[in-house]
N, C-alpha and C positions, 0 to 999 in steps of 0.2 A: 550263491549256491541255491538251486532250486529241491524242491525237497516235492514229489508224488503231484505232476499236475498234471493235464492234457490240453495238451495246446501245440501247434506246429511251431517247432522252435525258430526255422533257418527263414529268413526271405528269400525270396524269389532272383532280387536280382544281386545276393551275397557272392562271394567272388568263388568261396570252393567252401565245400563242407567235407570236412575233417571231426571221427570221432573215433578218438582215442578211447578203449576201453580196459580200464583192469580186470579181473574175474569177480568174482560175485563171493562175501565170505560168510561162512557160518558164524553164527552168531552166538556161539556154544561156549567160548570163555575169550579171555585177551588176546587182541594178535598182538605176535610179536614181532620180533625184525625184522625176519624173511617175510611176512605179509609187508609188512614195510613199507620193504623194499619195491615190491610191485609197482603199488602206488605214487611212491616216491619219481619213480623211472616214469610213470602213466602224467604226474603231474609236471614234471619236467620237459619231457616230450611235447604235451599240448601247450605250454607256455614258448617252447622253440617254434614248434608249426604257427601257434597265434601272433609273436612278436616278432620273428625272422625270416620266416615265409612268408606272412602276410596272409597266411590260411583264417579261412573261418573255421577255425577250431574250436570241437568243445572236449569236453571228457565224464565219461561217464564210470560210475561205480557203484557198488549196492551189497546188498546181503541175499544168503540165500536160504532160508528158515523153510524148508522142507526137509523129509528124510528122518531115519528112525534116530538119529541120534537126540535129535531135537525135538521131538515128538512129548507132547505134555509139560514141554516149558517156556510157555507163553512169557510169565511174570519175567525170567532170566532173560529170555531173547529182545526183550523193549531196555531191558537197562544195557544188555552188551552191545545194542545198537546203539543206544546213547555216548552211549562209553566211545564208538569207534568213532562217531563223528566228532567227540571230541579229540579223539587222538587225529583226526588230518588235520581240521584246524589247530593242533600245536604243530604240526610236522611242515605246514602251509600248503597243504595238498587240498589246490581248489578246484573241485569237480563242480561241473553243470548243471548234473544230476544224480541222484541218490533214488537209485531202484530198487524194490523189496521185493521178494518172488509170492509176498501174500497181496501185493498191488491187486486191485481189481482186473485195473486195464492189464495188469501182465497175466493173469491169469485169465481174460478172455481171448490173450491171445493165442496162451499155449492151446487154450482147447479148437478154435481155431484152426492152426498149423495142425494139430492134431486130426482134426477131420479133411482137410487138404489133402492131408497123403495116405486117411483112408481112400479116400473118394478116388484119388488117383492109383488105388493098388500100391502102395509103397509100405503097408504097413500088412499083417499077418500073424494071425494067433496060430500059438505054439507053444511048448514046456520048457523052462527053465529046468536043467540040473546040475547043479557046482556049485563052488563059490562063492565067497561075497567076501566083500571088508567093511563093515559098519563103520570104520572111522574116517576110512576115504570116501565109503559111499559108491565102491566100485566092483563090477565081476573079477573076480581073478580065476585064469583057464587052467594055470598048474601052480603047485606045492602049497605047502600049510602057513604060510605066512605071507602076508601082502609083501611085495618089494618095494612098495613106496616107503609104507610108516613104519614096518617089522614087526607089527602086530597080527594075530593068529584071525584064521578065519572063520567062518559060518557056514554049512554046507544048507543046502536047502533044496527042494523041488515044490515046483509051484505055474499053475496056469499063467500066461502073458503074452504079451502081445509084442513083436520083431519090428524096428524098422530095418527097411531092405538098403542097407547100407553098402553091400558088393552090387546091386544095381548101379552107383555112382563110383563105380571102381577108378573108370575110366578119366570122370573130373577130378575126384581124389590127387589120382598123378598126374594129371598136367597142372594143377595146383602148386603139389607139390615141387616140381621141376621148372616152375616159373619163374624160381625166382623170389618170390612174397616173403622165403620165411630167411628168417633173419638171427642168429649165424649162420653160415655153412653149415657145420657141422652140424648145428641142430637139423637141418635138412638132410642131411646122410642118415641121422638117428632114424628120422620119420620112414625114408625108403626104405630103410633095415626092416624097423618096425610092419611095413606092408609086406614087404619080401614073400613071406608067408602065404599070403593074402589074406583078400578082408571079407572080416567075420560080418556078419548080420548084428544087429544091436538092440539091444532089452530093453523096450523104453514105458513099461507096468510095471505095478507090483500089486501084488494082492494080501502079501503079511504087512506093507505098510500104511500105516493110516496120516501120516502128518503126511500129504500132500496133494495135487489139484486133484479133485474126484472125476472118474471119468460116469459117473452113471447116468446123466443128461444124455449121454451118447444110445442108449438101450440096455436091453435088457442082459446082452453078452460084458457089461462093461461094470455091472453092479462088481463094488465091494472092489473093483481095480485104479489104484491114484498112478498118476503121471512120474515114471523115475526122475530121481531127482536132476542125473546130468542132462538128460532132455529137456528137464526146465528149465533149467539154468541158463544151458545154451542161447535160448529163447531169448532171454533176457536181451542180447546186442540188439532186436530188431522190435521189443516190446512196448519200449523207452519212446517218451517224445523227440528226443534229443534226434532220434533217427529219421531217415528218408530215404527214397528209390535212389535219389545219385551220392547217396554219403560211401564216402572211401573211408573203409572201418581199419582203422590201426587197433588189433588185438595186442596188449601187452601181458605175458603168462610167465607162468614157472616152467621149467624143462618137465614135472611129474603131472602135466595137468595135457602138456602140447599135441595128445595121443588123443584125445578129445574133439581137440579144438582143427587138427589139420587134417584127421581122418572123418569123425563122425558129423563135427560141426559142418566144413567142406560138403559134406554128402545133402545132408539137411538143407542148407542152404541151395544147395545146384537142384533139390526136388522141390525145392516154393520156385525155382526161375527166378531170384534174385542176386543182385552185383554183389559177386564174392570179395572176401576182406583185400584191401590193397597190402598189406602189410601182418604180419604174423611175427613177435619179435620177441625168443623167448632165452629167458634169461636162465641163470644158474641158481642154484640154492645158496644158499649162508648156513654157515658150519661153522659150529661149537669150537671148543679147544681139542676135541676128539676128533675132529673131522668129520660127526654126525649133522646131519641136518638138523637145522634148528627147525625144530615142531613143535606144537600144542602137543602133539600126544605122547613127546618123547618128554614133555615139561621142561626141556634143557637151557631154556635162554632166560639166566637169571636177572636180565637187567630190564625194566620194560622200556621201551619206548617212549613213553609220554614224560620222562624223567631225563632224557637226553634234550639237549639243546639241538634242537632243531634245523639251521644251516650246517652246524658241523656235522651232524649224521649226514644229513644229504651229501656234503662234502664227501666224508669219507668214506661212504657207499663207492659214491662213483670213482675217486680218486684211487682206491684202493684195490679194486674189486675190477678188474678186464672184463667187460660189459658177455654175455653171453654165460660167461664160466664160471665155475665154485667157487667163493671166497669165504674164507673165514671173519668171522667178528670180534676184535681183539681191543678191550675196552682202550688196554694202553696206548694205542696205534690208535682208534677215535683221539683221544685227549693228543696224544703228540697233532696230529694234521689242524687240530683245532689252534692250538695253542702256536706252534714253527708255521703255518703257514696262514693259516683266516687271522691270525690277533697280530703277531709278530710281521709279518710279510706283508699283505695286504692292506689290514688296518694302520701298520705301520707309514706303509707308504701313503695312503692318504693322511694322515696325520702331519707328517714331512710337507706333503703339496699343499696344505692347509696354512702352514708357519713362511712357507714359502709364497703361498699367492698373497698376501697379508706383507709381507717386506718389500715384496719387488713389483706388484702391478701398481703402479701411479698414473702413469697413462692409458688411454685408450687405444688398447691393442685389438678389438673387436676384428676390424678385418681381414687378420692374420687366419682367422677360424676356417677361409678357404683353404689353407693349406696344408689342415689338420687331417684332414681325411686322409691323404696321399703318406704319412706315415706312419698310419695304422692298416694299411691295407692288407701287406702280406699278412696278418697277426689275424684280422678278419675272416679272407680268402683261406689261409689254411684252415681257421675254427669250422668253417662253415663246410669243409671239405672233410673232414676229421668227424661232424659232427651227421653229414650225411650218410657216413659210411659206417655208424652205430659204434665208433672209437671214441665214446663218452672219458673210458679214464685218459687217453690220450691226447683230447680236446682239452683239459683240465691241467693237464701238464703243460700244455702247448699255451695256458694260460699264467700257469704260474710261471712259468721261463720266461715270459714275457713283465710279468709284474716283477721278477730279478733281475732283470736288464733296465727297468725303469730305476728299481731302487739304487742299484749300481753306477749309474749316470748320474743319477742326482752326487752321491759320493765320489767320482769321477771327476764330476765340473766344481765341484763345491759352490752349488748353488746358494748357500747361504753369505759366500762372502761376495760382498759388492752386490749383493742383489741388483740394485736399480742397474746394472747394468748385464744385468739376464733375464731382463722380461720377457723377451720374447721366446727363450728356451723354458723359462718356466711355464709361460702360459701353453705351449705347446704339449710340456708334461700333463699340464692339468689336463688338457681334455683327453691325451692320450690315455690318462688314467680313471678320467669319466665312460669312455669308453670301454676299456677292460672291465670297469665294474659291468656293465651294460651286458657284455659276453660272459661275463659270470652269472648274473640274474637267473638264468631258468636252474642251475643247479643251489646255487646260494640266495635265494628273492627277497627276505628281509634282511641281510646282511647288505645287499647288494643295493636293495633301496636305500639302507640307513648311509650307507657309503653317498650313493650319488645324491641324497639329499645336501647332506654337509655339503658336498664339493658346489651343487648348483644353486645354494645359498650365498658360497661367495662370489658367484658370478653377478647373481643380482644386486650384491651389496655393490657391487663394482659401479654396476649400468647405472644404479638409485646415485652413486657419488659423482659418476662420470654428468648425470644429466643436472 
């Protein structure tokens, strides 16, 4: 994990660059699940691009400690930072890079971008009057309550500066209808959403003080900082991790993707740079009321850094139809952990372990040509299940296969007469070195500790054989 450097991270003659990106979080108390979750999804995905595709994959994440919420809590925001990098490394969510929006280098680049699209006519002073939601950090155009969090709002009027966001109306929708964003229906949301058409976007503020000062720019820009979503945004192309030919895989929440495929989209088509290849925006996690689990709503009693780590991953994706709401239901974690990661999986290596131990005596090494050819379908579907963002899908299509393992083994009753099913067991064994292998990017120390044991007894084999 790199932590704030500058340096070009990719070579020159690296095969693809691939970056994966979560969103950026405030650093304003715990996250819980539903941040998680993001993450979770972000570090799983670049572990599939890095070891299955054979992508030069990285992934990046960070914080975003601008904006009035977090304004004069310096001391809090350095320990809730600490705090969150402790909570990937328990979750095993390993990022590239860890970006902060008080970075130097990111902050000269918002200012940067920011004179770009003066210079190019894409920006325009003019008066804010409506809305606001201080907890999401966002405008809202009608009623007294955000619809994100359900919390009341701020009226205000105030001098600022517009980027011309319906100038790029036109890239917005063929973006959007490209294809990129990933469910469907979240792509139906986003045209809904345009339908209307699109607004101009706020990217000042002049009541706020925690954020990039614009008054290097002149004397019209005194006392005005950089809104928060416009910095943030910034972030994906701020980062070293980035370059001109990276194919940027955004991974978000469905209440953030209005952001990211309208205003981000526009942003990006006014610098002339290669728009994200992928846009992949997931559901919330909801309480026992079917509320969103949020910091503001305080509802998710259990934190995260106190779950066991491959079972949540597990039962995120296992549980949860990749795109859509799912609730988090402790007992349902403990059951998937316990019937199918301990009982099911751990079992069956434990069984291949008693069994490679009674019945290899000779040297079956050459056989391992022929191990491929009956894992194939079991592969060929994962990889086809897992391109098409059916994460719980690919997971069931895993465990149905590690019941068919265990079911054979009981089936043949590999324990009796062993020495004369060596070559059925050694075939389980690697079929089941394998599975562990296709489980890795959602289970990765579970999945390690698995294939360590199993390719321990393979070397004790070769060490006895030679």
């Amino acid at each position: 994990m790199i932590d704030n450097i500058e340096n070009a991270y990719f070579d020159n003659d690296q095969k693809a660059k691939v970056l994966v990106t979560s969103p950026i979080y405030y650093p304003n108390s715990k996250l819980h699940v539903g941040n998680c979750y993001t993450n979770i999804v972000c570090d799983m995905m670049n572990r599939y691009e890095k070891n299955f595709l054979g992508n030069n994959s990285v992934f990046l994440t960070g914080t975003d400690e601008h904006g009035s919420k977090l304004e004069g809590k310096q001391e809090e925001i350095e320990i809730t930072v600490t705090e969150i990098k402790k909570l990937w490394e328990h979750l095993d969510v390993e990022y590239d890079y860890f970006i902060r929006t008080t970075d130097k280098t990111h902050i000269d680049k918002v200012l940067e971008v920011f004179q770009r699209l003066l210079t190019n006519n894409d920006i325009y002073e003019s008066v804010y009057s409506g809305n606001y939601c201080v907890s999401c950090e966002s405008f809202v155009v009608n009623g007294g309550k955000c619809p994100d969090c359900g919390r009341g709002l701020i009226s205000f009027t105030e001098r600022c500066f517009y980027f011309r966001t319906s100038k790029y109306a036109e890239q917005i929708m063929n973006f959007i209808n490209s294809g990129s964003i990933y469910p469907e229906f979240r792509r139906t949301e986003m045209l809904n959403f345009v339908g209307n058409g699109i607004q101009d976007f706020v990217i000042t503020r002049s009541s706020v003080k925690n954020g990039i000062s614009l008054s290097a720019l002149g004397p019209k820009f005194e006392r005005l900082t950089v809104y928060v979503w416009f910095d943030a945004l910034i972030n994906y192309i701020s980062n070293p991790l980035y370059c001109a030919e990276t194919s940027m895989i955004h991974v978000l929440g469905k209440d953030i993707s209005r952001f990211h495929s309208v205003i981000w989209i526009a942003m990006i088509s006014a610098l002339n740079l290669k728009l994200p290849s992928r846009m992949i925006i997931h559901g919330w996690i909801l309480d026992s009321n079917n509320d969103k689990v949020s910091k503001s709503k305080n509802n998710c009693s259990i934190e995260p850094i106190l779950l066991n780590s491959d079972a949540l991953r597990y039962y995120l994706f296992r549980d949860i139809p990749f795109g859509h709401d799912g609730n988090f239901k402790y007992e349902d974690y403990l059951m998937r952990h316990n019937t199918e990661l301990v009982r099911g999986y751990g079992n069956l290596i434990s069984r291949i372990v008693k069994l490679y131990k009674l019945s290899i005596g000779d040297d079956v090494r050459p056989l391992c040509c022929h191990i491929c050819a009956g894992m194939e379908y079991t592969v060929n579907e994962y990889n086809n299940l897992m391109s098409a963002y059916r994460f719980t899908d690919a997971l069931k299509h895993l465990h149905d296969t590690m019941t068919s393992l265990n079911k054979y083994i009981s089936d043949n009753k590999l324990w009796e007469n062993p020495k004369d099913k060596t070559q059925i067991t050694f075939i389980t064994y690697h079929k089941t070195i394998m599975l562990m292998n296709l489980m890795s990017p959602f289970t990765p120390s579970f999945s390690e500790r698995g294939i360590k044991i199993l390719n321990e007894l393979s070397a004790e084999h070769v060490t006895e054989s030679i």
